[in-house]
C-alpha positions as CSV (number, residue, x, y, z in Angstrom):
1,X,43.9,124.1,168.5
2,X,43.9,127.6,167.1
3,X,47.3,129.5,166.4
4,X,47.1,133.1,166.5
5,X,50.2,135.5,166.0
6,X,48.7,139.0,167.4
7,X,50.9,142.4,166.0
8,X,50.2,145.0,168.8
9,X,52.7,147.8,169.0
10,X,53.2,147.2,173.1
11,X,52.2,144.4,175.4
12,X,50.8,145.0,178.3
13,X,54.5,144.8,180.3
14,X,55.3,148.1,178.7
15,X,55.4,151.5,181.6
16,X,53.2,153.1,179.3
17,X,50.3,150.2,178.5
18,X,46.7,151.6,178.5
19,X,43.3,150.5,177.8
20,X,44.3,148.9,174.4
21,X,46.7,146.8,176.1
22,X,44.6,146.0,178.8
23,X,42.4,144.7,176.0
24,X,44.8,142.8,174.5
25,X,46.2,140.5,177.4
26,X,42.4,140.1,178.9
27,X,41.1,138.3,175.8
28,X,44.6,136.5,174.3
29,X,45.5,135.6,178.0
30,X,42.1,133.5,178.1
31,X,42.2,132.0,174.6
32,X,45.4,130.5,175.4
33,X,43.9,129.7,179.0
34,X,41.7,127.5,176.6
35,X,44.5,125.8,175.0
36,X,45.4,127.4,171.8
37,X,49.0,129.0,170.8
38,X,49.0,132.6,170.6
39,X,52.2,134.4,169.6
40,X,51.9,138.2,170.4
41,X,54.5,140.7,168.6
42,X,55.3,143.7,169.9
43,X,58.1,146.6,169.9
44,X,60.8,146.6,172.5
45,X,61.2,149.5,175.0
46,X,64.7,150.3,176.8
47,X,62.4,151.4,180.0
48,X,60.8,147.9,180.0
49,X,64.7,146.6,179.7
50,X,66.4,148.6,181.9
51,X,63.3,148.3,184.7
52,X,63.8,144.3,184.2
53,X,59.6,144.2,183.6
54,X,60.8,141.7,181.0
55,X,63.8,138.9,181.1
56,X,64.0,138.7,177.4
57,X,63.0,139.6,174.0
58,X,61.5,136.0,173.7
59,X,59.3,135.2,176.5
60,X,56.0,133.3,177.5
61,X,54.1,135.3,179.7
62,X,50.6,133.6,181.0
63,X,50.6,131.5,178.5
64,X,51.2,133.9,175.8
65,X,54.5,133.8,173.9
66,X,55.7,137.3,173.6
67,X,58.4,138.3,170.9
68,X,59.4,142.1,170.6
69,X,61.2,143.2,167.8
70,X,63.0,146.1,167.6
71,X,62.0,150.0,168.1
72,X,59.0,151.5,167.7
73,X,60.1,153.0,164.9
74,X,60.8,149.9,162.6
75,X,57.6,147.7,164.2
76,X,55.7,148.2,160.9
77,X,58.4,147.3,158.8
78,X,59.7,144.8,160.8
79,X,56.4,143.1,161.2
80,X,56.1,142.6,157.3
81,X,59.3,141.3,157.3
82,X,58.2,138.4,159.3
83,X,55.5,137.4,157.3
84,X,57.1,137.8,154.5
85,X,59.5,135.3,156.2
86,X,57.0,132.9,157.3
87,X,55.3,133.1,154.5
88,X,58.4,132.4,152.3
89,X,60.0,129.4,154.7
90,X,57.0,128.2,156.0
91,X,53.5,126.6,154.8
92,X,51.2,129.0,156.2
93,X,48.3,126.9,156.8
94,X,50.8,124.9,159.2
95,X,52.1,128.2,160.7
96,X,49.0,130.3,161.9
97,X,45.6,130.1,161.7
98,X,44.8,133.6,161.8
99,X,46.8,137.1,162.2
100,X,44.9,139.5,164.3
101,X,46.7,143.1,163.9
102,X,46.1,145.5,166.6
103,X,44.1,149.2,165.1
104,X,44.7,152.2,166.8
105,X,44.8,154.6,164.1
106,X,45.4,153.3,160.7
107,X,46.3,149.7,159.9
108,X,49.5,147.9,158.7
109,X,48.7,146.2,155.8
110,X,49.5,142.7,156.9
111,X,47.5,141.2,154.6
112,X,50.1,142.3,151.7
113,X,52.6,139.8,153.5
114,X,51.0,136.7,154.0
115,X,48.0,134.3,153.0
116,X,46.9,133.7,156.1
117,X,43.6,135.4,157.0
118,X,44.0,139.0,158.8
119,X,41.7,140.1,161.2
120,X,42.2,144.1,162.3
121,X,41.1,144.4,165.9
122,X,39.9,148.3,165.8
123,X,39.9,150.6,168.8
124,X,39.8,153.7,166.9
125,X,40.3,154.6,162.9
126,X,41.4,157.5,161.2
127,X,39.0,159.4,158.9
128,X,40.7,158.9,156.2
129,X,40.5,155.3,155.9
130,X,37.9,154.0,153.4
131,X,36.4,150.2,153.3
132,X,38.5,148.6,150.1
133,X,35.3,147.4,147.2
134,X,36.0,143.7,148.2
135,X,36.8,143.2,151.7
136,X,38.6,139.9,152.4
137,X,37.1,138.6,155.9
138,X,35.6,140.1,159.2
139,X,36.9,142.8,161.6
140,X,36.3,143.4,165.2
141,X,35.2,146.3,166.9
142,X,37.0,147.1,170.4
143,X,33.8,149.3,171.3
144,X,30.8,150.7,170.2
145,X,32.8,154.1,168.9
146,X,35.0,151.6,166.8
147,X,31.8,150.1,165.2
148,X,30.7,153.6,164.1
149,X,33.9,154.6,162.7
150,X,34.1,151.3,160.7
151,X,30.3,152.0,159.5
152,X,31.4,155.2,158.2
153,X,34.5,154.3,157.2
154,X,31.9,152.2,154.6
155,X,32.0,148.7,155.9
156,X,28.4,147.4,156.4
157,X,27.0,145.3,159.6
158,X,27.9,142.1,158.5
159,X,31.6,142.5,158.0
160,X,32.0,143.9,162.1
161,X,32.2,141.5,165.1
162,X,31.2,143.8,167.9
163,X,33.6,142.3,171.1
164,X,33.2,145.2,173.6
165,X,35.6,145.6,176.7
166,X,34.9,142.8,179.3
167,X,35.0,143.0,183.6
168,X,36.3,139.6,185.7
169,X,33.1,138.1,187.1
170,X,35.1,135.4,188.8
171,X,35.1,137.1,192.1
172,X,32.0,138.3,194.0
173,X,31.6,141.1,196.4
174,X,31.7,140.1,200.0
175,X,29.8,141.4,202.4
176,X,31.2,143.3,205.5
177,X,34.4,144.3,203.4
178,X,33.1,148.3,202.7
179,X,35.3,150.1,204.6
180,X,34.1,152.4,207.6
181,X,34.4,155.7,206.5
182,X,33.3,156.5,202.6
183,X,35.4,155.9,200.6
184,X,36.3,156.9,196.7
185,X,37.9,154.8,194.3
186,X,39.8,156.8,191.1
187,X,41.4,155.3,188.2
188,X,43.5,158.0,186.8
189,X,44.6,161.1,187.8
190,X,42.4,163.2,189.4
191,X,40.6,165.9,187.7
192,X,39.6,169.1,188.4
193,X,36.0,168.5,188.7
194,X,36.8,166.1,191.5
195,X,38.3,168.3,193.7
196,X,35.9,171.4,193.4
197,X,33.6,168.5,194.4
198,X,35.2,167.2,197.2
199,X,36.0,170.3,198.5
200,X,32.8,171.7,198.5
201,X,31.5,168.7,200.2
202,X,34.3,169.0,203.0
203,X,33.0,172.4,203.6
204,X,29.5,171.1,204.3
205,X,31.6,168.5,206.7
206,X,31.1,165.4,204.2
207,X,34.1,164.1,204.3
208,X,35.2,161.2,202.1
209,X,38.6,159.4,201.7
210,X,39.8,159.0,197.9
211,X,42.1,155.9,196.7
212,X,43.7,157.2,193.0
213,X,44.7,154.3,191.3
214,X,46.9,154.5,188.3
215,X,48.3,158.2,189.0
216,X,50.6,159.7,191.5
217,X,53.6,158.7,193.8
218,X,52.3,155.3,195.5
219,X,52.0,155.9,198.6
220,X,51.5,159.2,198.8
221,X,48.9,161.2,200.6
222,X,47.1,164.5,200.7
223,X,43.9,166.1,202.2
224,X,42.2,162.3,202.7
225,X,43.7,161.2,199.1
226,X,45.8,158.0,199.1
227,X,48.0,157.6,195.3
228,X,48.0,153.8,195.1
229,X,50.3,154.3,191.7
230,X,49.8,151.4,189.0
231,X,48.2,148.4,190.8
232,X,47.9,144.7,189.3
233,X,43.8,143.3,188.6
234,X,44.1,141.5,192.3
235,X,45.4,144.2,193.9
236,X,43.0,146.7,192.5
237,X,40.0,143.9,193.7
238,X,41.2,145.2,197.3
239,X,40.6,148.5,196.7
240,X,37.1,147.9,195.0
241,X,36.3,145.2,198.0
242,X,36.8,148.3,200.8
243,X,35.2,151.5,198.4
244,X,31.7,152.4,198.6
245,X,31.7,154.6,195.0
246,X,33.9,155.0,192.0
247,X,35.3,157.7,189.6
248,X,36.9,157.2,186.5
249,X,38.4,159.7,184.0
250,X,38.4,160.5,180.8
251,X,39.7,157.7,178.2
252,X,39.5,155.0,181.2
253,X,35.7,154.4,181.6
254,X,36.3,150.7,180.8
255,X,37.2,150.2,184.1
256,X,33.3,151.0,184.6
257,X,32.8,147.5,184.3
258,X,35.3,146.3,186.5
259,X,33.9,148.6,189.5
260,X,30.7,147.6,188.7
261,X,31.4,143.8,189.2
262,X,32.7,144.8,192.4
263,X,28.9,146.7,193.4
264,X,30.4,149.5,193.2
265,X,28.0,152.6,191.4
266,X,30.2,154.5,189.0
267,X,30.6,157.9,188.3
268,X,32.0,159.6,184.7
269,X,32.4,162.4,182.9
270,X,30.3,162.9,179.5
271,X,32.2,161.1,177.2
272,X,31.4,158.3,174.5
273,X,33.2,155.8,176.3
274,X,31.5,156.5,180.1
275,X,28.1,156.7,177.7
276,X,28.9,152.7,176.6
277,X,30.0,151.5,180.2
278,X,27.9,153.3,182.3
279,X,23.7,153.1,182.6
280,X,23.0,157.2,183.7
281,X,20.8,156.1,187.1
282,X,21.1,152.3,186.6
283,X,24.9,151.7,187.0
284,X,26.1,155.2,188.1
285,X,26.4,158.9,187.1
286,X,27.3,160.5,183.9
287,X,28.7,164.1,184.9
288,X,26.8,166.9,182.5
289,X,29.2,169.1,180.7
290,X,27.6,172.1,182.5
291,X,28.2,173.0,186.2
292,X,29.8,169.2,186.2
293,X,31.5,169.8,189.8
294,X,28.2,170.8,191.6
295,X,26.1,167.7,190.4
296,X,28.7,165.7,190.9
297,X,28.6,167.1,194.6
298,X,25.5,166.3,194.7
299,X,25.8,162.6,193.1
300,X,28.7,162.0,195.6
301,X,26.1,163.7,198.4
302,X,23.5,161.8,197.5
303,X,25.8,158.0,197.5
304,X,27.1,159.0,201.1
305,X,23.6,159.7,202.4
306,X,21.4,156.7,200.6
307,X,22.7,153.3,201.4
308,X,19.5,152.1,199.6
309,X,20.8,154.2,195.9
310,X,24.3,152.5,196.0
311,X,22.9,149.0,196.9
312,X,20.7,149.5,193.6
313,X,23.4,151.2,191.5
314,X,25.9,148.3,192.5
315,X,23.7,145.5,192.0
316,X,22.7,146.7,188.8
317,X,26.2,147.5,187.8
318,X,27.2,143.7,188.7
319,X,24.4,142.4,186.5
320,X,25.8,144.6,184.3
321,X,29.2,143.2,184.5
322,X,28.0,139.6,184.3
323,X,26.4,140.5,180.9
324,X,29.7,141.7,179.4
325,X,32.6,139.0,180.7
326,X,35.8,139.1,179.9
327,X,35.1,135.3,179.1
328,X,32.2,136.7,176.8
329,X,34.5,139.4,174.9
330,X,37.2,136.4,174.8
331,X,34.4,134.0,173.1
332,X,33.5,136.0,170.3
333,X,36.8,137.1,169.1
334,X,37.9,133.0,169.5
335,X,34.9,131.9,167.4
336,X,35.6,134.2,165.1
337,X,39.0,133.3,164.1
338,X,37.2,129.5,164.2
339,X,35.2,130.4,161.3
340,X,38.0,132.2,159.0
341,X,38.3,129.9,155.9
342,X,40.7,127.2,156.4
343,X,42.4,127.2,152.6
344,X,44.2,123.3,151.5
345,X,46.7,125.1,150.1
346,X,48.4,129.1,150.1
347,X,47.1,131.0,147.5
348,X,49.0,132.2,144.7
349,X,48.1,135.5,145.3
350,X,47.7,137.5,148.7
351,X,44.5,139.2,150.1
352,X,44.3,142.7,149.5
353,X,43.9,144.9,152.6
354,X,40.4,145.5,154.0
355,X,41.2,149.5,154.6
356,X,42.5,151.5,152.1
357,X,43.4,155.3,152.1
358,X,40.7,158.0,150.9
């Protein structure tokens, strides 16, 4: 059995959890599925306390122990402080196996307060981070943009476990469960280019009902658009189950993958992210920059119209999907911290950090 404590500055209980987060519980809800112990550390919110999201500061959540420690504010300090108490009461081989800190921006230099092997878990890196001359150990990549940024933040191919975001292929599209009319799935708000495009569809009298996930007052409606508001993986599954097409924003195109493992074809703007998770004609539609409502008019035109094109475009996108599992993403980031070196004994002096300042 593995122990893991994972530093992540929220968990995915806090009102304002995103992608990251998403991340986060997806692959450390599985590995300790599997059987291994996984403390996750995170900062506490008043809004998560006051809405009663969580019942304590100490909890176990699907199997995850959960342990938030103060302000956002003081999470980086505080986090040192307890390694530096673990380290200081505690063998550390007997405590944790591995420390996976969470990378958004620029790392916390865990490695300063403990022996224990640290892994950073990058989603993005700021340009002024620069590999250190000896690296201690491996670092994973959230995403193909995160791999870049490592290689030119000077850390070479062998150093970076690429772990990509994962979909649930546990569930498979039924038949018969499209819905009537056609229908549009969104996750996150609704932009611009969307509406010119619906609209100028409705005035050619294509008309096509929207569900916005993620965004809005739930239960709200307005010219054919349904706000669903934030919406749990099973609930979401319903809406995918009934849509015939999907949409998703700017800084959400992981949820590409989920859509597609529901056969639905995808649709995104021209981003880095919708480049990674969506196949331009295989899996779906990435927007140009230039005169993006009309085409994507015309995509949406073209979906309603060809029953053929989405059955292609969904079937792809669920192969798609199967290729890149949750359980997949899960797998490489648990044999990783299998492989870190298992030391007798702490060492008398700590590892230095793997990113430095330039």
């Amino acid at each position: 059995m593995e122990r893991v404590i994972v530093f992540c500055a929220r968990d995915w209980l806090h009102p304002k959890a995103g992608p990251v987060e998403h991340y986060m519980y997806e692959v450390f809800s599985r590995i300790a599925r599997w059987g291994h112990y996984v403390l996750f550390v995170s900062h506490t919110h008043q809004i998560v306390r006051f809405q009663r999201r969580c019942s304590a500061e100490m909890e176990v959540v699907d199997g995850i122990q959960i342990a938030r420690l103060g302000p956002r504010a003081l999470f980086r300090m505080m986090s040192g402080m307890l390694l530096d108490r673990i380290h200081t009461t505690s063998n550390t081989v007997t405590a944790f196996d591995a420390v996976i800190e969470c990378v958004t921006h620029r790392p916390m230099m865990l490695a300063k307060h403990t022996d224990t092997p640290v892994v950073p878990l990058v989603f993005d890196l700021s340009r002024r981070l620069r590999a250190s001359e000896d690296p201690p150990g491996p670092l994973i990549a959230a995403s193909e943009t995160a791999r870049q940024k490592l290689g030119r933040a000077g850390f070479t191919e062998g150093f970076v476990v690429r772990a990509p975001y994962g979909a649930d292929c546990s569930s498979r599209p039924s038949p018969g469960t499209r819905a009537a009319v056609p229908t549009l799935a969104v996750f996150g708000s609704v932009p611009r280019t969307l509406r010119a495009a619906l609209a100028r569809l409705n005035k050619e009298g294509v008309c096509i009902d929207v569900d916005v996930i993620g965004a809005g007052e739930p239960g709200r409606s307005r010219s054919r658009m349904t706000y669903r508001g934030p919406l749990s993986a099973t609930e979401r599954a319903r809406i995918y189950q009934r849509a015939w097409f999907g949409f998703c924003v700017a800084g959400q195109e992981h949820e590409a993958l989920e859509m597609g493992a529901w056969g639905l074809p995808v649709i995104c703007s021209d981003t880095a992210g919708a480049h990674e998770h969506v196949d331009h004609d295989r899996t779906g539609f990435v927007l140009p920059d230039r005169d993006a409502a009309r085409t994507l008019a015309e995509d949406l035109l073209g979906l309603v119209q060809d029953e053929a094109l989405r059955r292609r475009l969904g079937t792809e996108g669920r192969l798609r999907a199967e290729g890149q599992s949750w359980n997949r993403t899960a797998g490489l980031i648990l044999a990783t911290i299998e492989n870190l070196p298992k030391p007798q004994q702490p060492s008398a002096s700590r590892s230095d950090a793997c990113l430095v300042r330039k």
